[in-house]
N, C-alpha and C positions, 0 to 999 in steps of 0.2 A: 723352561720356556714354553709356554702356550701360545697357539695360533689362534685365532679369529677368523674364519669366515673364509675357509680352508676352499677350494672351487675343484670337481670334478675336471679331468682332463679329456677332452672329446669323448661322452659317455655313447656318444650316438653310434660311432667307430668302432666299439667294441662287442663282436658276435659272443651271443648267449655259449656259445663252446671254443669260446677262444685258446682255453686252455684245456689240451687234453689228456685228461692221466692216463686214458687207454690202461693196459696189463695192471698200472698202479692203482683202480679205482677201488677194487674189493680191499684193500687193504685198509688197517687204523694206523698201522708205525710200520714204518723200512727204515730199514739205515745198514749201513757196516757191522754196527754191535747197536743191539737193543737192550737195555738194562730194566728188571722190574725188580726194586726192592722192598714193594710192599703188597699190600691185597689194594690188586688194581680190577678194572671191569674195563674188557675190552672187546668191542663190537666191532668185528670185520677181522680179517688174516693178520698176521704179525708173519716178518719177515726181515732176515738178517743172514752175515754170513759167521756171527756169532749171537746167541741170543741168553743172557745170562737170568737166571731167575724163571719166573713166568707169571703171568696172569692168573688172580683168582676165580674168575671168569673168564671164559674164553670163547666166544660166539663168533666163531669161526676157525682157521686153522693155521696149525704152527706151520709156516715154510720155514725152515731152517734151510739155508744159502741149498735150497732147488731151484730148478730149470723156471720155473714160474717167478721166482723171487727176480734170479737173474731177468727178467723178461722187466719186470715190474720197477727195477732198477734203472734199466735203458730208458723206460717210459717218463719215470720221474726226472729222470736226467735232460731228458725233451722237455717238458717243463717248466723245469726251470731255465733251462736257457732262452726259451721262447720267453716265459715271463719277464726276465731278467734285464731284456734286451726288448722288451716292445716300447715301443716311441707313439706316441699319439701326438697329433698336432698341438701344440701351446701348454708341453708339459711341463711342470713347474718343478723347479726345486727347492722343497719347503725345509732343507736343511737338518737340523735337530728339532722334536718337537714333541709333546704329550699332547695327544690328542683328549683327555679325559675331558667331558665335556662336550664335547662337539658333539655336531651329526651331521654327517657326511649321505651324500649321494652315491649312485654307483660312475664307475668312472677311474682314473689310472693316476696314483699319487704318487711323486717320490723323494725320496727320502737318502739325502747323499749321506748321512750322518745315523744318529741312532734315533730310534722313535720308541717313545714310553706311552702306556695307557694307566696312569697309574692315582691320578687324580680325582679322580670320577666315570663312570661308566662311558665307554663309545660306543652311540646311537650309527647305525647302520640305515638308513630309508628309502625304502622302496627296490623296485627288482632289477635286476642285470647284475653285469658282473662289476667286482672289486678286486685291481688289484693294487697293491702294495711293494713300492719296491724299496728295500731298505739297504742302506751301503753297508751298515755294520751288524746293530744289535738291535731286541726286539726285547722290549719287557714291559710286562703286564701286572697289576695289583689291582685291577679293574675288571669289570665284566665287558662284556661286549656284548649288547641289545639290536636286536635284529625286529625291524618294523617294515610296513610298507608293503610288503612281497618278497623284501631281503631274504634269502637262501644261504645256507653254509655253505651250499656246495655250489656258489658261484663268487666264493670270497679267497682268494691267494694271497698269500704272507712270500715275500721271496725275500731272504737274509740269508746273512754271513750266521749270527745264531740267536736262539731264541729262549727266554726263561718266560714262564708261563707261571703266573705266584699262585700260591697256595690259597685254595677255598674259590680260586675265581671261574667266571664263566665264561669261554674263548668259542669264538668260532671263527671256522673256515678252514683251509689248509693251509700247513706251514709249508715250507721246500727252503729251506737250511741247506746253503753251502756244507755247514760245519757240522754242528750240534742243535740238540734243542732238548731243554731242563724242564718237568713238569713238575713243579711241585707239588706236597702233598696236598690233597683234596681237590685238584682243579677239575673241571668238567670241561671236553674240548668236543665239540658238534664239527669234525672232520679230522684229516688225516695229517700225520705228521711224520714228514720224510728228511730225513739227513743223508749227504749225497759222500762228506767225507767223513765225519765222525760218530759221532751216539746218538739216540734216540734213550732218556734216561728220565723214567716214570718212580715219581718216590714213595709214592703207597697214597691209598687212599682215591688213584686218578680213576675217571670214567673218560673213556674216550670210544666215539663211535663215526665208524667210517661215514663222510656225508654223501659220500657218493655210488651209487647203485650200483651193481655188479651185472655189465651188461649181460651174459649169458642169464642171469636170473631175470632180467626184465626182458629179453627175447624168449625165455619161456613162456612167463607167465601172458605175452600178445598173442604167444602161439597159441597156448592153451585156450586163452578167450574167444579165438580166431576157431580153433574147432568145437567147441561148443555152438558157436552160430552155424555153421557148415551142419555140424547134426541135426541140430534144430531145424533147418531149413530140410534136411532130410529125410527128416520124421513127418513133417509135416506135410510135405508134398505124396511119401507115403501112403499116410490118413487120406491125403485130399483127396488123390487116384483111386485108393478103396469105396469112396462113396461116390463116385464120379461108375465106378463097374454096378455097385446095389443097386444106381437110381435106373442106369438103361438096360 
């Protein structure tokens, strides 16, 4: 079943940080058990309180069930209950439905049933947030095209569980009650958390955290922040030495 002419639900409502991963942002996969069974590439921490296999790449760090993990657990758990559970005025309930085809605006969809992208590519347009609320299942054979301003890391998937098909291009972040299945070769631009079950990558996947590791972005202000401060301090240096030559 395809929709027609799908309508954002009060987009204007929804603050640019509505949803916040906090401790979860550095991460690409949490869950309970994280499974790699092939040569995956994965950009950001990986974290579980069983982690089987591992990444062929790994651009960033194993938490294996540490105090951070836990941290990042709680956080995702916020999350999802916020997303799960936000109500915007004149929200609609679109039932079952493949989106393949469409292009949607940013804005709060939901979904009592399962939701497929599996027809044709889903067009994303323009910027703020997207979220997704789905009752059951989430399956993809589709890419997912990001225009406008659209960002991954202002796009939330919130389901019961999620398969992601082989060879396709997904973004945003998932937050899976349950499970969520990456098939092999899929490419995901953000993170994917499972709150009761697996996080299970089948070879082949790239997946890179879409969302910036705030100590890394409070450095790198810092660091810019003293380079000016020097700069100004160098400079007024020079100025006061030839301010003494000239009198």
């Amino acid at each position: 079943l395809a929709f027609v002419g799908l309508r954002p639900q009060a987009k204007a409502q929804i603050p640019v940080n509505a949803i916040n991963l906090g401790a979860a942002g550095s991460y690409a996969t949490l869950g309970p058990t994280v499974t790699f069974t092939g040569a995956d590439t994965i950009n950001g921490n990986i974290g579980g309180a069983t982690i089987v296999g591992s990444p062929t790449v790994l651009i960033g760090t194993n938490q294996l069930d540490d105090s951070l993990t836990v941290s990042a657990e709680s956080a995702v758990y916020s999350a999802y209950s916020f997303a799960s559970t936000a109500s915007y005025s004149g929200t609609t309930d679109y039932g079952a439905v493949d989106l393949g085809g469409q292009t949607l605006t940013p804005g709060v969809y939901n979904f009592s049933s399962t939701l497929a992208i599996t027809t044709a590519p889903l067009t994303l347009d323009g910027a703020g947030v997207y979220i997704f609320q789905i009752g059951t299942t989430l399956t993809t054979a589709a890419n997912i095209v990001l225009e406008g301003g659209a960002q991954a890391s202002d796009i939330f998937w919130v389901v019961g569980t999620a398969t992601l098909g082989a060879d396709t291009q997904f973004a945003g972040t998932v937050l899976a009650d349950t499970s969520i299945t990456v098939d092999t070769g899929a490419t995901v631009d953000g993170g994917l958390f499972a709150i009761s079950g697996a996080v299970t990558l089948s070879g082949g996947d790239s997946v890179a955290s879409a969302v910036p590791e705030p100590a890394v972005t409070s450095l790198l202000v810092a660091g810019l922040a003293g380079l000016v401060i020097g700069f100004q301090r160098i400079w007024r240096h020079y100025s006061n030495k030839k301010l003494d030559l000239r009198s």
